[in-house]
C-alpha positions as CSV (number, residue, x, y, z in Angstrom):
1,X,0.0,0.0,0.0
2,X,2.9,2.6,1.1
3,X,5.1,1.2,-2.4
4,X,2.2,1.8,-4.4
5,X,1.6,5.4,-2.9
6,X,5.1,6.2,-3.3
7,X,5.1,5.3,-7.2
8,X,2.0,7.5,-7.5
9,X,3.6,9.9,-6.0
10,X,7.0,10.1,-8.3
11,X,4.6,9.5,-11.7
12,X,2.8,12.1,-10.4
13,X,5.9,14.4,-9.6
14,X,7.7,13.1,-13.1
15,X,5.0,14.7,-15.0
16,X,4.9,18.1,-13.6
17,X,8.5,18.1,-13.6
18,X,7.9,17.0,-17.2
19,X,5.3,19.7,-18.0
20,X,7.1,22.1,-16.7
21,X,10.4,21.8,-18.6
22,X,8.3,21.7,-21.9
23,X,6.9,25.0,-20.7
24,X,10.3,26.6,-19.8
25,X,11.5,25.2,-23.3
26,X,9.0,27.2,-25.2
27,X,9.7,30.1,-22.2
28,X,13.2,30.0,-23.6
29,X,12.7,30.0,-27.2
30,X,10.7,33.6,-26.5
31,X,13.2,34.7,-24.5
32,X,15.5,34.1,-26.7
33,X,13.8,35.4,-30.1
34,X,13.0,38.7,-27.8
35,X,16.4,39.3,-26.9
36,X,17.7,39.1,-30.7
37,X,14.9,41.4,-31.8
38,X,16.1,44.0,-29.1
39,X,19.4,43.6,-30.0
40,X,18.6,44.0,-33.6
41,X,16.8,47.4,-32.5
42,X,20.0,48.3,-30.8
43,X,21.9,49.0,-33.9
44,X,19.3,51.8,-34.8
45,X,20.4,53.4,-31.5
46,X,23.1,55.8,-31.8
47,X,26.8,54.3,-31.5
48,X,27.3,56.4,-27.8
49,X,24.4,54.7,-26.3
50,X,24.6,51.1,-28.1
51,X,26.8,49.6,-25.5
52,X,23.5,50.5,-23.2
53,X,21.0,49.4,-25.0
54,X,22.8,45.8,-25.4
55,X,23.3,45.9,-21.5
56,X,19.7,46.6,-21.4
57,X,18.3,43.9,-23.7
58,X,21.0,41.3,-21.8
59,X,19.3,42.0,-18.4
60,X,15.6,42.3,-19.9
61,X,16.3,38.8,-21.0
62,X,17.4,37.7,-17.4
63,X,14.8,39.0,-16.1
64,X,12.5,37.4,-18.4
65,X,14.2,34.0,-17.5
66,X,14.1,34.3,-14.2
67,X,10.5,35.3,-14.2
68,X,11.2,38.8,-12.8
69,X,10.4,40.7,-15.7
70,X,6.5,41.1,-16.3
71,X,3.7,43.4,-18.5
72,X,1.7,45.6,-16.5
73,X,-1.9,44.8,-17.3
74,X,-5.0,46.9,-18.2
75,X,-6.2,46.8,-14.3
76,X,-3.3,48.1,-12.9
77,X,-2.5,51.3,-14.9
78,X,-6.3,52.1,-13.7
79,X,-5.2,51.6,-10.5
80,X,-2.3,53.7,-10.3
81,X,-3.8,56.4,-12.3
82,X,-7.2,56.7,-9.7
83,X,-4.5,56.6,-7.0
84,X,-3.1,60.1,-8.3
85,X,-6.4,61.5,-7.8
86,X,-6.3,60.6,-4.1
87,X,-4.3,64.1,-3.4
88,X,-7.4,66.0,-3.8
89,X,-8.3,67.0,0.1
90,X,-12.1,66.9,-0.7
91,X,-14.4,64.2,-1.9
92,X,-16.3,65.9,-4.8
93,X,-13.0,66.6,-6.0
94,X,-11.5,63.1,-5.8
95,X,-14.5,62.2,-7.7
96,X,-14.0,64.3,-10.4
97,X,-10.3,63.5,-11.0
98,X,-11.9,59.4,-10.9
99,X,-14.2,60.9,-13.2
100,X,-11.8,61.9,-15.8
101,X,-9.5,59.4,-15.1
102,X,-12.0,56.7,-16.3
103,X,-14.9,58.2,-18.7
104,X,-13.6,61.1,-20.1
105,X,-12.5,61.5,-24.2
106,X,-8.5,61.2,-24.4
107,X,-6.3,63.8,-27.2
108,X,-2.9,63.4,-27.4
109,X,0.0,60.5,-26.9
110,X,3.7,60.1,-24.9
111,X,5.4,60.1,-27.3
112,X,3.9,63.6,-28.2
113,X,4.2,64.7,-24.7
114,X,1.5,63.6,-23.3
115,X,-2.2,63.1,-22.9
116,X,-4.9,64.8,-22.6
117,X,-8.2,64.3,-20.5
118,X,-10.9,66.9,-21.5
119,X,-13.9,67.3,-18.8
120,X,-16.3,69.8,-18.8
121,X,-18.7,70.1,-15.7
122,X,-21.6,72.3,-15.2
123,X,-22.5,73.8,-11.8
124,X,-26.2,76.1,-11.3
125,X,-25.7,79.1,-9.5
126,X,-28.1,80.0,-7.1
127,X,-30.7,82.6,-8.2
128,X,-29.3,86.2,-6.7
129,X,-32.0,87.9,-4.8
């Protein structure tokens, strides 16, 4: 009974170990084809900063291998851009600034220096006497 949970146990263990070596295989072969493609894009760079930008592609690809090096996702540039808005000392502001931050029409780009968020709110003035 122990013998025959021990085998189950190391088939078991063999193929994840398996699985996962298949996986880092195919991890490797995009690593790899990453770091030529950024090191093909360093020879556009000027000639000053090229020994950089190889340094750079070398330890983006370490980091890739060692699982270090990751993508932000959609969620967390939302989350980082409502958490500029919580400098605003009153609420209605903060709700505006998470207002604009989510709903409102977008001009611009980085690379053109930034962008834009246009918001236009309307307040009523009270009636003067």
């Amino acid at each position: 009974m122990a013998l025959s949970r021990f085998t189950t146990l190391v088939c078991s263990a063999t193929l994840l170990l398996a699985g996962t070596a298949v996986q880092a295989a195919g991890n490797a072969q995009e690593v790899r084809s990453q770091y030529q493609q950024d090191r093909a894009a360093c020879a556009q760079v000027p000639e000053a900063s090229r020994a950089a930008c190889i340094r750079e592609a070398g330890a983006a690809a370490q980091a890739a291998r060692t699982g270090q090096l990751t993508s932000p996702g959609e969620n967390t540039y939302q989350r980082n851009a409502t958490a500029r808005c919580e400098v605003f000392k009153t609420d209605e502001d903060r709700r505006l600034c998470e207002e604009r931050v989510r709903n409102q029409p977008v001009s611009g780009s980085v690379s053109g220096g930034g962008v834009l968020r246009e918001a236009t709110t309307t307040i009523t003035l009270p009636a003067q006497r």
